[in-house]
C-alpha positions as a Python dict, from the first residue, in 0.01 Angstrom:
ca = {
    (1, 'X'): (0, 0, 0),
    (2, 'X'): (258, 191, -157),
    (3, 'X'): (494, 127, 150),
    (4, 'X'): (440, -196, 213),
    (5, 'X'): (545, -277, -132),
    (6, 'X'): (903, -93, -95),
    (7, 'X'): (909, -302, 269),
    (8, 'X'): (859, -643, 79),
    (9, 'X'): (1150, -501, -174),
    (10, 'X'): (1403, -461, 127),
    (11, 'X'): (1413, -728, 401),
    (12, 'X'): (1609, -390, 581),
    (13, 'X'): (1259, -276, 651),
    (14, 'X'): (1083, -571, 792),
    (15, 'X'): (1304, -861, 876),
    (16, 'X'): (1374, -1014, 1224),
    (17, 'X'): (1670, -804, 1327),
    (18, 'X'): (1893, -1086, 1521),
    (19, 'X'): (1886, -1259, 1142),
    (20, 'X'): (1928, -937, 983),
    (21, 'X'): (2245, -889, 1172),
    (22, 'X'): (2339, -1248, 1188),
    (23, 'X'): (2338, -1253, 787),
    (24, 'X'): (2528, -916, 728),
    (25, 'X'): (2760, -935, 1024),
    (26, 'X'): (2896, -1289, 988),
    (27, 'X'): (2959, -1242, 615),
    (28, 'X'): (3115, -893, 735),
    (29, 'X'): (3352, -1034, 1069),
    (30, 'X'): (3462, -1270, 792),
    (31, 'X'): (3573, -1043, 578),
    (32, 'X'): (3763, -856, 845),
    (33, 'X'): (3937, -1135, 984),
    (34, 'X'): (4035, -1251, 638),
    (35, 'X'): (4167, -883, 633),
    (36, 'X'): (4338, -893, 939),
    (37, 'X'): (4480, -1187, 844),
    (38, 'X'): (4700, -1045, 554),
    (39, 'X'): (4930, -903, 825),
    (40, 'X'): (4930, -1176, 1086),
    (41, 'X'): (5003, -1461, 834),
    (42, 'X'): (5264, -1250, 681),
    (43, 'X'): (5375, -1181, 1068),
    (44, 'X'): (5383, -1558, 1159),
    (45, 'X'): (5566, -1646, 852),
    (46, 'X'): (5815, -1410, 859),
    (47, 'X'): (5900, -1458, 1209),
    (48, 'X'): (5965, -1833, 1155),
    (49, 'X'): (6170, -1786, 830),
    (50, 'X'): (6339, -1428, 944),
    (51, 'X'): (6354, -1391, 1308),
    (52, 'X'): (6201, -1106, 1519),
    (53, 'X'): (6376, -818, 1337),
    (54, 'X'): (6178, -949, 1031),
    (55, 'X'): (5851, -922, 1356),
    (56, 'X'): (5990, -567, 1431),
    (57, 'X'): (5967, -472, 1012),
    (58, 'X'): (5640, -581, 956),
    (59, 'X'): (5566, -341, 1254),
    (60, 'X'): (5709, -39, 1166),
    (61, 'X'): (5569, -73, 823),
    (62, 'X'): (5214, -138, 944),
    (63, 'X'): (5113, 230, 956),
    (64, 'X'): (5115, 251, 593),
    (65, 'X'): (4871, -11, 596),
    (66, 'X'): (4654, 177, 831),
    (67, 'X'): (4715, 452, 603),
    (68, 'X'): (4568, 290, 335),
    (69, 'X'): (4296, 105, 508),
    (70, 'X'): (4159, 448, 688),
    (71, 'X'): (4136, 586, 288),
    (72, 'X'): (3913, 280, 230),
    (73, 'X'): (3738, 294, 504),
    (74, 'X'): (3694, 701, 462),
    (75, 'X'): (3545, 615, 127),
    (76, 'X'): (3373, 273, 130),
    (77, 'X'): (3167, 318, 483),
    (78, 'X'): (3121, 680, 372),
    (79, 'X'): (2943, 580, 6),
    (80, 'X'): (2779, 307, 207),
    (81, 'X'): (2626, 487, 418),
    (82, 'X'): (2484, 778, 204),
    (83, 'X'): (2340, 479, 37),
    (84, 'X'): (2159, 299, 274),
    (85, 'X'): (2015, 665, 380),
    (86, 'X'): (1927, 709, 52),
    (87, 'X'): (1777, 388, -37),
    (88, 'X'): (1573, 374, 298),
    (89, 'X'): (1432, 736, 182),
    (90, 'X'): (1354, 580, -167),
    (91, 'X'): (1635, 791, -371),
    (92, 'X'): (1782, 517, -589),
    (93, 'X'): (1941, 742, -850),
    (94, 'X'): (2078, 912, -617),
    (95, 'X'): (2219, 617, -446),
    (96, 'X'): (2356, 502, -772),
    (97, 'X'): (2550, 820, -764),
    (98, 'X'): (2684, 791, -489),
    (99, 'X'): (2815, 448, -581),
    (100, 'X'): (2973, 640, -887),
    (101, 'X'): (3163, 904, -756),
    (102, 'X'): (3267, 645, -437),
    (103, 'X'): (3471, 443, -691),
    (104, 'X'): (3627, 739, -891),
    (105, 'X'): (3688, 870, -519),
    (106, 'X'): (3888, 505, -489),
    (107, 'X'): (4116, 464, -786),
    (108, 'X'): (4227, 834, -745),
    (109, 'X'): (4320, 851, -375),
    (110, 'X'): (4452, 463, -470),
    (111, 'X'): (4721, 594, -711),
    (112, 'X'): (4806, 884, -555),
    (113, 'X'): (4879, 697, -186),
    (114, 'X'): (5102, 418, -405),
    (115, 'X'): (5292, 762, -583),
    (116, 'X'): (5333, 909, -245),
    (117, 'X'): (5484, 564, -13),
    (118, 'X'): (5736, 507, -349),
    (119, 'X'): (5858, 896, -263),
    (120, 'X'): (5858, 915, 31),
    (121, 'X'): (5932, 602, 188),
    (122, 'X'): (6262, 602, 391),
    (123, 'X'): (6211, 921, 607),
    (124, 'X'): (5839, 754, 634),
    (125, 'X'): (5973, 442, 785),
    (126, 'X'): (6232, 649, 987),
    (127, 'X'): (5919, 834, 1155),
    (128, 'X'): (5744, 508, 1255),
    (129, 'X'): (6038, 399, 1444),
    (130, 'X'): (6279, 194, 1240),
    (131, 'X'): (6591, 132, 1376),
    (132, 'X'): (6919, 46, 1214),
    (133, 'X'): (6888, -310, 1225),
    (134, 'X'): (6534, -313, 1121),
    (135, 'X'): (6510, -84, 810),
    (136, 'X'): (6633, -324, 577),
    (137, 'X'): (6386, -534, 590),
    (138, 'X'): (6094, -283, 646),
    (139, 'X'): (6212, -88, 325),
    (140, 'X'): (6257, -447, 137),
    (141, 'X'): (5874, -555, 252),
    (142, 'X'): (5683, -188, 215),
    (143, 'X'): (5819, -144, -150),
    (144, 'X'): (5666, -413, -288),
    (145, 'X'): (5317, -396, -34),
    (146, 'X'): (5276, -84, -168),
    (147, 'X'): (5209, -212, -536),
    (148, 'X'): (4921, -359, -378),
    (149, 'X'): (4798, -45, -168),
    (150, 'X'): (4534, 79, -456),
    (151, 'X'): (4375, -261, -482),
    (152, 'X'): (4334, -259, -100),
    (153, 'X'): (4148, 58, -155),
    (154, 'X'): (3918, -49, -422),
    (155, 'X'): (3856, -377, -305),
    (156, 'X'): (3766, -256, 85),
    (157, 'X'): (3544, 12, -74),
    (158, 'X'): (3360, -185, -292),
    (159, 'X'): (3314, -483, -10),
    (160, 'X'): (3127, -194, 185),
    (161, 'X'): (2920, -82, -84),
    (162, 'X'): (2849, -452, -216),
    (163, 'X'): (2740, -531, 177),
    (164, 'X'): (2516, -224, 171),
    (165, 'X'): (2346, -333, -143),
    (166, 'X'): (2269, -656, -2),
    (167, 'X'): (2537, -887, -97),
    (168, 'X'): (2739, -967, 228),
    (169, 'X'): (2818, -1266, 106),
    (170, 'X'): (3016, -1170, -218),
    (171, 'X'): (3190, -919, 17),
    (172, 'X'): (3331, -1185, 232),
    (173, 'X'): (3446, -1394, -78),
    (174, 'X'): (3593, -1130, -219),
    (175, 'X'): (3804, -1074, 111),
    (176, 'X'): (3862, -1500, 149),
    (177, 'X'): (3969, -1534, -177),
    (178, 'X'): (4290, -1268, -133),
    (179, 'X'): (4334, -1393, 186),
    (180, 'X'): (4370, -1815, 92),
    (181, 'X'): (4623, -1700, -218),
    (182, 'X'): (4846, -1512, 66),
    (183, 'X'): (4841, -1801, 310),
    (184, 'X'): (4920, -2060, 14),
    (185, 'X'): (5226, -1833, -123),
    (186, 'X'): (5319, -1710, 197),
    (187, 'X'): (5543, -2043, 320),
    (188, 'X'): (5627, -2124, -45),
    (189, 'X'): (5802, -1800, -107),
    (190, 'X'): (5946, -1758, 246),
    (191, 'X'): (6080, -2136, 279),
    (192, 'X'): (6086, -2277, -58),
    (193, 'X'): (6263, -1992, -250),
    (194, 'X'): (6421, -1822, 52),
    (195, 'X'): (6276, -1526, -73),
    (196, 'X'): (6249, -1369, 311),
    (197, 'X'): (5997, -1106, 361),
    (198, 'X'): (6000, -990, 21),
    (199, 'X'): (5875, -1305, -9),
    (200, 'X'): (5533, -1243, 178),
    (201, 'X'): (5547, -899, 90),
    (202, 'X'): (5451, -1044, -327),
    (203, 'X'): (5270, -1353, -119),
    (204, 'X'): (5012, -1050, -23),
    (205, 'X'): (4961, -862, -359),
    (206, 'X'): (4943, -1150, -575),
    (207, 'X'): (4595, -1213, -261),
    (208, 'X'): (4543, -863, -296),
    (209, 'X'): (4543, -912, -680),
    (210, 'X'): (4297, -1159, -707),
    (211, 'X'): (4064, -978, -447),
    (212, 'X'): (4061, -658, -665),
    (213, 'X'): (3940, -827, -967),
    (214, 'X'): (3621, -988, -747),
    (215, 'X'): (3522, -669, -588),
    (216, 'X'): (3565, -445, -935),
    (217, 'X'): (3303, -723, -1074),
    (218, 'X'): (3069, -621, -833),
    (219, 'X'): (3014, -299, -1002),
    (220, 'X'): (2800, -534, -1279),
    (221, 'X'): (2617, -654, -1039),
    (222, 'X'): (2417, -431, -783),
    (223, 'X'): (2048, -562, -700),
    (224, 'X'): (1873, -196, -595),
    (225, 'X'): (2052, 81, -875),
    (226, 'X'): (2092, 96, -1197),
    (227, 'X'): (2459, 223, -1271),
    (228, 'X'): (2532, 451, -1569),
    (229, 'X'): (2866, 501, -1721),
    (230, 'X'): (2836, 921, -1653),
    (231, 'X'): (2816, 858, -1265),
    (232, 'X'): (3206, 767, -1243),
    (233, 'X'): (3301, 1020, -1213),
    (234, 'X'): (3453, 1264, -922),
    (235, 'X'): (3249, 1507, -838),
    (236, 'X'): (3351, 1719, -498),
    (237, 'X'): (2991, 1831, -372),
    (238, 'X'): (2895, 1419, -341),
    (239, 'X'): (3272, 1332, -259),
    (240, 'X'): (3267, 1591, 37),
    (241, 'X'): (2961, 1416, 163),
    (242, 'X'): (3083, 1069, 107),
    (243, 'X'): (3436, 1141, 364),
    (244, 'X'): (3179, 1343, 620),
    (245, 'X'): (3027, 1005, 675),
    (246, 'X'): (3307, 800, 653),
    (247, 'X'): (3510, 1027, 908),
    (248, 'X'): (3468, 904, 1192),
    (249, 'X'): (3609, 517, 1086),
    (250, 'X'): (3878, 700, 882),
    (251, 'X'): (3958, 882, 1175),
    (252, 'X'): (4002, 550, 1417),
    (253, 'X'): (4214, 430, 1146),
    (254, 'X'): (4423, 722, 1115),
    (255, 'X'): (4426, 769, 1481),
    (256, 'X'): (4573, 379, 1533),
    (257, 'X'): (4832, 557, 1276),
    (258, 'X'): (4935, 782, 1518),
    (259, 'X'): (4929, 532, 1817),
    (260, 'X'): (5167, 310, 1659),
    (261, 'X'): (5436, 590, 1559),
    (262, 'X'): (5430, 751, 1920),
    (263, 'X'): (5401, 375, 2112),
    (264, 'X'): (5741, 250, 1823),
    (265, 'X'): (5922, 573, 1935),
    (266, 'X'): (5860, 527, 2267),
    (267, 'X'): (5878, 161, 2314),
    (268, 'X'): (6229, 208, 2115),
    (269, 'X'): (6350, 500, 2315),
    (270, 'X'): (6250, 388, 2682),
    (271, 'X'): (6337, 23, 2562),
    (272, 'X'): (6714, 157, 2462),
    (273, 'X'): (6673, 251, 2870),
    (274, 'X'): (6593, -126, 2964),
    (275, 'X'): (6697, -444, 2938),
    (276, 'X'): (6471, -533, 2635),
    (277, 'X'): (6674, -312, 2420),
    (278, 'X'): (6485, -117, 2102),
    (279, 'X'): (6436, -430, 1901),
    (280, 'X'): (6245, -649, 2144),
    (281, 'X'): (5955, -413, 2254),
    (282, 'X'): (5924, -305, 1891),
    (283, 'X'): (5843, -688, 1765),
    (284, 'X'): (5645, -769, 2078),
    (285, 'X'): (5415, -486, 1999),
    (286, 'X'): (5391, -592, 1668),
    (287, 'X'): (5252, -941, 1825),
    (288, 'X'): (5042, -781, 2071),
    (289, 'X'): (4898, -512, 1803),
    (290, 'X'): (4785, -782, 1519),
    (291, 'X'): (4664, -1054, 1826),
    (292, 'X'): (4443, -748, 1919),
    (293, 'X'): (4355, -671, 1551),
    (294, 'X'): (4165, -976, 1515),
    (295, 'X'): (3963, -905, 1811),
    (296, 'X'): (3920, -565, 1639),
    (297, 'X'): (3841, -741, 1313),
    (298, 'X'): (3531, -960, 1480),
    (299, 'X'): (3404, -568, 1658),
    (300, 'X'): (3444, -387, 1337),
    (301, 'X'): (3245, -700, 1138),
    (302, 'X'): (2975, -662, 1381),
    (303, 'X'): (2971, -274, 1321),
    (304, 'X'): (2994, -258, 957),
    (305, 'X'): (2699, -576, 936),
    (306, 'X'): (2478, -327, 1214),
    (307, 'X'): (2529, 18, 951),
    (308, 'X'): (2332, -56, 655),
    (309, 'X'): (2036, -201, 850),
    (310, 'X'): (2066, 123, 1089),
    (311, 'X'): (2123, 314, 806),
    (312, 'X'): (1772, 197, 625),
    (313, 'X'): (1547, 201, 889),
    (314, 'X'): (1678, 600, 1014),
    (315, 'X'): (1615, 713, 658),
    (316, 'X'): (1307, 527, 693),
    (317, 'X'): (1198, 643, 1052),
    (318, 'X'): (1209, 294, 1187),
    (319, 'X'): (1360, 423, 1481),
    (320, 'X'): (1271, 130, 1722),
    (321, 'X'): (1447, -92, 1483),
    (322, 'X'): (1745, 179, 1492),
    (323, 'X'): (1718, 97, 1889),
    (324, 'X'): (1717, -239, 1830),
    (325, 'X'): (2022, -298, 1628),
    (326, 'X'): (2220, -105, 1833),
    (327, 'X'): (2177, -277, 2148),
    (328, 'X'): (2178, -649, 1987),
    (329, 'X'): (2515, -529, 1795),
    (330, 'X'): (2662, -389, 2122),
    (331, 'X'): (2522, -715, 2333),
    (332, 'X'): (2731, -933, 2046),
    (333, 'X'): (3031, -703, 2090),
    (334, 'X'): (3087, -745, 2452),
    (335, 'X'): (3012, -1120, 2445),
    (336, 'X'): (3308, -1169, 2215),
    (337, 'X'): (3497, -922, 2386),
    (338, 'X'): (3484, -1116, 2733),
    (339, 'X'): (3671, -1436, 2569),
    (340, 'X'): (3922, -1238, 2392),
    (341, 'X'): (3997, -1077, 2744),
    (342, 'X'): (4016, -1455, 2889),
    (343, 'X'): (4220, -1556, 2604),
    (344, 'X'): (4489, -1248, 2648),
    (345, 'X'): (4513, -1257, 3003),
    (346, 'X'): (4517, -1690, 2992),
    (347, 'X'): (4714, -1795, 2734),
    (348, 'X'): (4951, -1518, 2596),
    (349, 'X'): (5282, -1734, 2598),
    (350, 'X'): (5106, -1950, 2350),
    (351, 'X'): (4974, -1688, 2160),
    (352, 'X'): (5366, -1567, 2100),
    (353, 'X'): (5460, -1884, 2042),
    (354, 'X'): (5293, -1873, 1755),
    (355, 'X'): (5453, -1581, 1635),
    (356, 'X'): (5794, -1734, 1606),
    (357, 'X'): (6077, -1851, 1833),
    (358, 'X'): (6058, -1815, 2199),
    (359, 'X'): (6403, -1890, 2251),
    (360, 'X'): (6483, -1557, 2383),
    (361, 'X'): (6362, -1500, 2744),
    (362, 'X'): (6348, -1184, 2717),
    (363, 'X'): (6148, -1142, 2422),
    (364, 'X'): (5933, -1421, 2550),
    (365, 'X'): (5836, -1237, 2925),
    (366, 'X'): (5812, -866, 2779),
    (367, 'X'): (5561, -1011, 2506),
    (368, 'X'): (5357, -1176, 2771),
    (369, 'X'): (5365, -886, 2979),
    (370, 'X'): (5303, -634, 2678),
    (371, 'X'): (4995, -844, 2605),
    (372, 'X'): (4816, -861, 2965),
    (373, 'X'): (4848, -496, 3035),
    (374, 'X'): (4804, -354, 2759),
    (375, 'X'): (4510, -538, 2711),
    (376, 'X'): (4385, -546, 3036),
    (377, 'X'): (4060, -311, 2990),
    (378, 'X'): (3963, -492, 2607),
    (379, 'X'): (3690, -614, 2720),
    (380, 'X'): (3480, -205, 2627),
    (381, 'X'): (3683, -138, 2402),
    (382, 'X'): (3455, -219, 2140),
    (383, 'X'): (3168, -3, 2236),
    (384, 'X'): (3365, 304, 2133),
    (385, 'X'): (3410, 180, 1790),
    (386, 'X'): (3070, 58, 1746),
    (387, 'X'): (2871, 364, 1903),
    (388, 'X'): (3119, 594, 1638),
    (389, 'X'): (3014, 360, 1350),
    (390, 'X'): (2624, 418, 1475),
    (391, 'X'): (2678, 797, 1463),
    (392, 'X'): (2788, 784, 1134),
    (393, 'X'): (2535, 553, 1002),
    (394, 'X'): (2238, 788, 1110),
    (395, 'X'): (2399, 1076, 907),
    (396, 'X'): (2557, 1257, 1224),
    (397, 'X'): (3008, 1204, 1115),
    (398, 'X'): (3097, 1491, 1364),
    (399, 'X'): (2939, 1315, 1716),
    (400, 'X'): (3110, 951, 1550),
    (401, 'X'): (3443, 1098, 1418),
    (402, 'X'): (3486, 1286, 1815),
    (403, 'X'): (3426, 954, 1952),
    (404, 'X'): (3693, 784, 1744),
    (405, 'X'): (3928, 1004, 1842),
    (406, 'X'): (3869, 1009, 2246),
    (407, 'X'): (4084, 673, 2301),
    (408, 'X'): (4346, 707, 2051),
    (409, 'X'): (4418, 1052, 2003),
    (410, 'X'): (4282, 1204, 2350),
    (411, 'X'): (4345, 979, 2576),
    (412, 'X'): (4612, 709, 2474),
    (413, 'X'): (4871, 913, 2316),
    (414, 'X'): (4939, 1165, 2595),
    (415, 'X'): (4944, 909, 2843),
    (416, 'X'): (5200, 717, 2637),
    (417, 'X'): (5420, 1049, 2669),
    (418, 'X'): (5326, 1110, 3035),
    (419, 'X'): (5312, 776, 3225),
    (420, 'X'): (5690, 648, 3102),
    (421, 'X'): (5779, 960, 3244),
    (422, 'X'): (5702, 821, 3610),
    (423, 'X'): (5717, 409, 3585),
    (424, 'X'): (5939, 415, 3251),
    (425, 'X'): (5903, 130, 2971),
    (426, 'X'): (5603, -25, 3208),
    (427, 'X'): (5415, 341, 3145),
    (428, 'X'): (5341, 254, 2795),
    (429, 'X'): (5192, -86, 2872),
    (430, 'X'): (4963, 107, 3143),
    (431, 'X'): (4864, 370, 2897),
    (432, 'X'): (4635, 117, 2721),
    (433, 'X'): (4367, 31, 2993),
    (434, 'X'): (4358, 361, 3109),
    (435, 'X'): (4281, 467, 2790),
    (436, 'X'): (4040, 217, 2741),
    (437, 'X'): (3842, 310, 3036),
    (438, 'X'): (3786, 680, 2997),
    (439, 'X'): (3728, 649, 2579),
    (440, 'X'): (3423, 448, 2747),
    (441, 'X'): (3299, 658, 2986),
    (442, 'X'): (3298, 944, 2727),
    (443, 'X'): (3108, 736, 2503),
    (444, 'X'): (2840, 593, 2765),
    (445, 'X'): (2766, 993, 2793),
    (446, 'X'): (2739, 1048, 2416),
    (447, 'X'): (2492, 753, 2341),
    (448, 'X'): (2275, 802, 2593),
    (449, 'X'): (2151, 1151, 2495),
    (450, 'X'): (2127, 984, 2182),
    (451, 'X'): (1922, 714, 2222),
    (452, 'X'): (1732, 951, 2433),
    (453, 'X'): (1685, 1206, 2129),
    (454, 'X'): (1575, 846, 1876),
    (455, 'X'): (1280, 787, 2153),
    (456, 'X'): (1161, 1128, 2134),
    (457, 'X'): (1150, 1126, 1777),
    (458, 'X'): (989, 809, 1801),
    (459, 'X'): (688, 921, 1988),
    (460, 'X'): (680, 1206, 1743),
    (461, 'X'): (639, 958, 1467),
    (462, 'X'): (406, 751, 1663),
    (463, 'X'): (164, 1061, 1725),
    (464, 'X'): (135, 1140, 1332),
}
């Protein structure tokens, strides 16, 4: 009687799971997208007001961003998950702990990120591939993005924690709100008062701003704890626990990082080599990268809506419904993963178009040519990123941060080095599907054992 009870109290428990996921991923992919789409607005913008060295700034820059949003995501899918566990296994002060120590965890990493981009910022931008030309502008646009870097923290954290407690909703306002501000001042500060890309750059914190302020309310407002003021606080043995489990999304955030400082080096040394010049490939991979990211966005909605209801029912032993979610979340993923592939390898010229002038033929064909190979193998890309998220949400970080870091780090960085060697500028663009192909393979291998391993334990519940 007893369990039924805590059941009825959490729809994660008994609900149909295509409306489970359906009302936590939508609510999520929509916050994502609204995410993603503080960079491409700003990208769009700026390359209609500026030009495409104002394309190539907001590229360069963009790892700080990733920075930043791998800190979130270390934190906020970390403290998310240790609460779904621990609200599935019926430990709700410890859950309210968690949620605690997760947003002392956020302000302090918050400040300390915004202290270290003000520092350090120059040589920073000089590592991601800057050139001459282009560091004006980057250095004018990352000094004032970075006033907004804490909120960004805070306010992804929180959306994961409020999604976990069973608000999706709020968390996708929170993200819309921010994201309708930026698209209003974007245009008026660019064209109006010729403010340039500092112009988007305030355009983005004054969203960012507003978004903060939502997802701090939040804290009043959680349906399954009961906060106390003593739990904010950081504690290390809880914080420790919190990055395990939110290692292996920081890790495919840090990990794009590091893909986008090799690929700007490269593009800009073998590109010096071409007929592109530096400047070109940098602000067609800029295009290519945030077209991509809001494929990424939908994937990584679908992922973060699939953890806390994988998360529950694990703690809970549920592990057909663990089965479940995983293969209805992966069926979703490569559904919307076909028509971005159609979409890429159809219709890139009007995708760049979009992105600015296309007066420049050369610009225009490496763009299109960036975007179709590169792309190429999108269409399993996304079962890396969900399988890692699924690894992480049934308390195992090490198997989901190793599988973030196959594509990016393992695979598509050396070949980035290696293939130019042999077929020059074109070996970065092949680097991509290549990538994309083993980093799947790999993870076909890892989920099968453990799917394998859930039925076992399945049967072993059964038999009890």
């Amino acid at each position: 009687m007893g369990e039924r009870t805590v059941e009825q109290a959490n729809p994660l428990g008994y609900e149909k799971l295509s409306r489970l996921l359906k009302g936590y991923a939508i609510p999520s992919v929509v916050a994502m997208l609204v995410s993603s789409l503080y960079n491409i607005v700003d990208q769009i913008f700026i390359g209609q007001g500026v030009g495409y060295l104002g394309n190539a700034a907001t590229n360069v820059s963009y790892p700080l961003t990733t920075i930043c949003l791998s800190i979130a995501l270390l934190i906020g899918i970390g403290s998310a998950s240790q609460f779904s566990l621990q609200l599935g296994a019926k430990e709700e002060e410890n859950a309210a702990r968690t949620v605690g120590t997760a947003v002392a965890m956020m302000i302090a990493s918050g400040i300390l990120y915004f202290i270290l981009i003000e520092i350090f910022l120059h040589p920073l931008l000089n590592i991601f591939g800057a050139t001459a030309d282009v560091i004006p502008y980057a250095e004018s646009y990352t000094r004032i993005t970075a006033v907004g870097m804490p909120l960004l923290i805070v306010m992804n954290g929180m959306s994961n924690l409020a999604r976990a407690d069973g608000s999706p909703k709020y968390s996708m306002a929170c993200m819309l709100t921010g994201a309708l501000i930026n698209t209003i001042l974007d245009p008026i500060f660019i064209f109006v008062f010729d403010m340039g890309v500092a112009g988007a750059a305030w355009a983005t914190v004054l969203g960012q701003v507003a978004s903060f302020a939502m997802a701090l309310n939040y804290i009043r407002k959680f349906k399954h704890v009961r906060l106390k003021k003593e739990y904010f606080r950081l504690k290390w043995k809880e914080g420790l626990i919190i990055a395990s489990l939110g290692m292996s999304n920081s890790l495919t955030q840090l990990a794009l990082t590091f893909v986008q400082i090799v690929l700007n080096n490269s593009l800009k040394y073998y590109g010096a080599q071409s007929i592109y010049g530096s400047e070109i490939p940098l602000a067609s991979c800029g295009i290519v990268m945030k077209t991509n990211a809001i494929l990424l966005a939908v994937i990584i909605g679908i992922s973060q809506g699939s953890q806390p209801i994988i998360g529950f029912n694990y703690g809970a032993k549920q592990y057909e419904r663990v089965r479940g979610i995983y293969k209805l979340a992966i069926t979703c993923d490569l559904v919307i993963s076909a028509v971005g592939f159609l979409l890429f390898q159809l219709c890139p010229g009007q995708i760049v178009a979009v992105f600015g002038s296309v007066d420049d033929a050369l610009y225009y064909e490496f763009a299109i040519k960036f975007m179709r190979i590169f792309l190429f193998m999108v269409i399993i890309n996304g079962v890396q990123m969900l399988s890692s998220n699924f690894f992480a949400a049934i308390g195992k970080p090490m198997k989901g941060a190793l599988l973030s870091l196959t594509r990016q780090v393992l695979c598509l960085i050396p070949l980035i080095l290696i293939l130019p060697l042999f077929l020059g500028i074109d070996g970065i663009l092949f680097a991509g599907p290549f990538a994309d192909g083993i980093a799947f393979l790999i993870t076909t291998i890892f989920i099968s054992r453990q799917m394998k391993q859930i039925r076992q334990m399945e049967k072993a519940v059964q038999t009890i």
